[in-house]
C-alpha positions as CSV (number, residue, x, y, z in Angstrom):
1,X,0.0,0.0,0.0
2,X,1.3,3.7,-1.1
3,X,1.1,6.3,1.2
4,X,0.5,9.9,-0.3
5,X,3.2,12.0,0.2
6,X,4.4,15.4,-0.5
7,X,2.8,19.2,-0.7
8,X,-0.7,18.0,-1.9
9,X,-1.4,15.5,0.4
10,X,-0.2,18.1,3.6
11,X,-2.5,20.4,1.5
12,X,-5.5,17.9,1.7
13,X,-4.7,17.4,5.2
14,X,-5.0,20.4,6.7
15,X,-8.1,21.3,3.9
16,X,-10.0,18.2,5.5
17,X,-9.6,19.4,9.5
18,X,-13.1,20.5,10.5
19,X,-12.7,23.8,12.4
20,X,-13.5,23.7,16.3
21,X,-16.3,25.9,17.7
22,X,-15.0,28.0,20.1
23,X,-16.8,28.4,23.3
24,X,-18.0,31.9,22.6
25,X,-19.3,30.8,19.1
26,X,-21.0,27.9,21.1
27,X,-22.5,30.0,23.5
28,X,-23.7,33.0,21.3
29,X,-25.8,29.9,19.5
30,X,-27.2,28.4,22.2
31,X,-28.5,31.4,23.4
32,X,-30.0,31.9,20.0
33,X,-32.0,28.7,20.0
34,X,-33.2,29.1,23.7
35,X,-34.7,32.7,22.3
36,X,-36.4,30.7,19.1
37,X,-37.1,28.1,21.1
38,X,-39.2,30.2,23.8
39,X,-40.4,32.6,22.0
40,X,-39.0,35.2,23.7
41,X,-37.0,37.0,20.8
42,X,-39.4,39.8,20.0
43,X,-40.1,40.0,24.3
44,X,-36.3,40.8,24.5
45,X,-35.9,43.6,22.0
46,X,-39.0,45.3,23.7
47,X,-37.5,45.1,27.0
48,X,-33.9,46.2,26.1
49,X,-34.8,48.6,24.2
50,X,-36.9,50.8,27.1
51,X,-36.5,52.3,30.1
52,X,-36.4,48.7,31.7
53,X,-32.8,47.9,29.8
54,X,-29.8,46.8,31.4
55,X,-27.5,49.8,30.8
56,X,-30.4,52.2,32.5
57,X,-30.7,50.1,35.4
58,X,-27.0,50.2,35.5
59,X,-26.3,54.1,35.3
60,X,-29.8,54.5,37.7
61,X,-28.2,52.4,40.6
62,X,-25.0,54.6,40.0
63,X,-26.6,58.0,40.3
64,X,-28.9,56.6,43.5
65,X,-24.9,55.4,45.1
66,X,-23.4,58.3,44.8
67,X,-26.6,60.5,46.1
68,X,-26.1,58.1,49.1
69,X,-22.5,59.0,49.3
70,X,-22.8,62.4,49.3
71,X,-25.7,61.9,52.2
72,X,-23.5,60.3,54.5
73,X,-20.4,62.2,53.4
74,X,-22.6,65.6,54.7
75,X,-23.6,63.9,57.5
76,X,-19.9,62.5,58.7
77,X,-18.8,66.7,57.6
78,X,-22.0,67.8,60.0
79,X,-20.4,65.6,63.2
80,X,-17.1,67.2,62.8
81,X,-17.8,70.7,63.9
82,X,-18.8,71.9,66.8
């Protein structure tokens, strides 16, 4: 029995190695058949997309930390003098 050898058959080789799903890849479609597959695609762009979305929430529990902040930072300033 021959062997291939040479250029081509490194060629075919490397041509014939399926390429590996990364795990980001593999997340990015699960997540996108759990949305198909509960119907929740359309629910999802509502939600994001108002007042309700994750980047609001974010920057609204910022502002309401630093309000508190500057409460108790008055109040500690208040103690100090007599």
């Amino acid at each position: 029995v021959k062997r291939p050898s040479g250029m081509s058959s490194l060629l075919g080789k490397i041509g014939s190695k399926k390429q590996k799903m990364s795990t980001l890849e593999k997340s990015k479609l699960d997540w996108e058949n759990f949305k198909e597959e509960e119907g929740i695609v359309e629910e999802l762009a509502i939600h994001n997309r108002g007042k309700d979305g994750y980047i609001e929430r974010k920057a609204f529990l910022e502002r309401v930390d630093h309000r508190q902040f500057e409460i108790e930072r008055d109040i500690r300033l208040s103690r100090m003098k007599p």
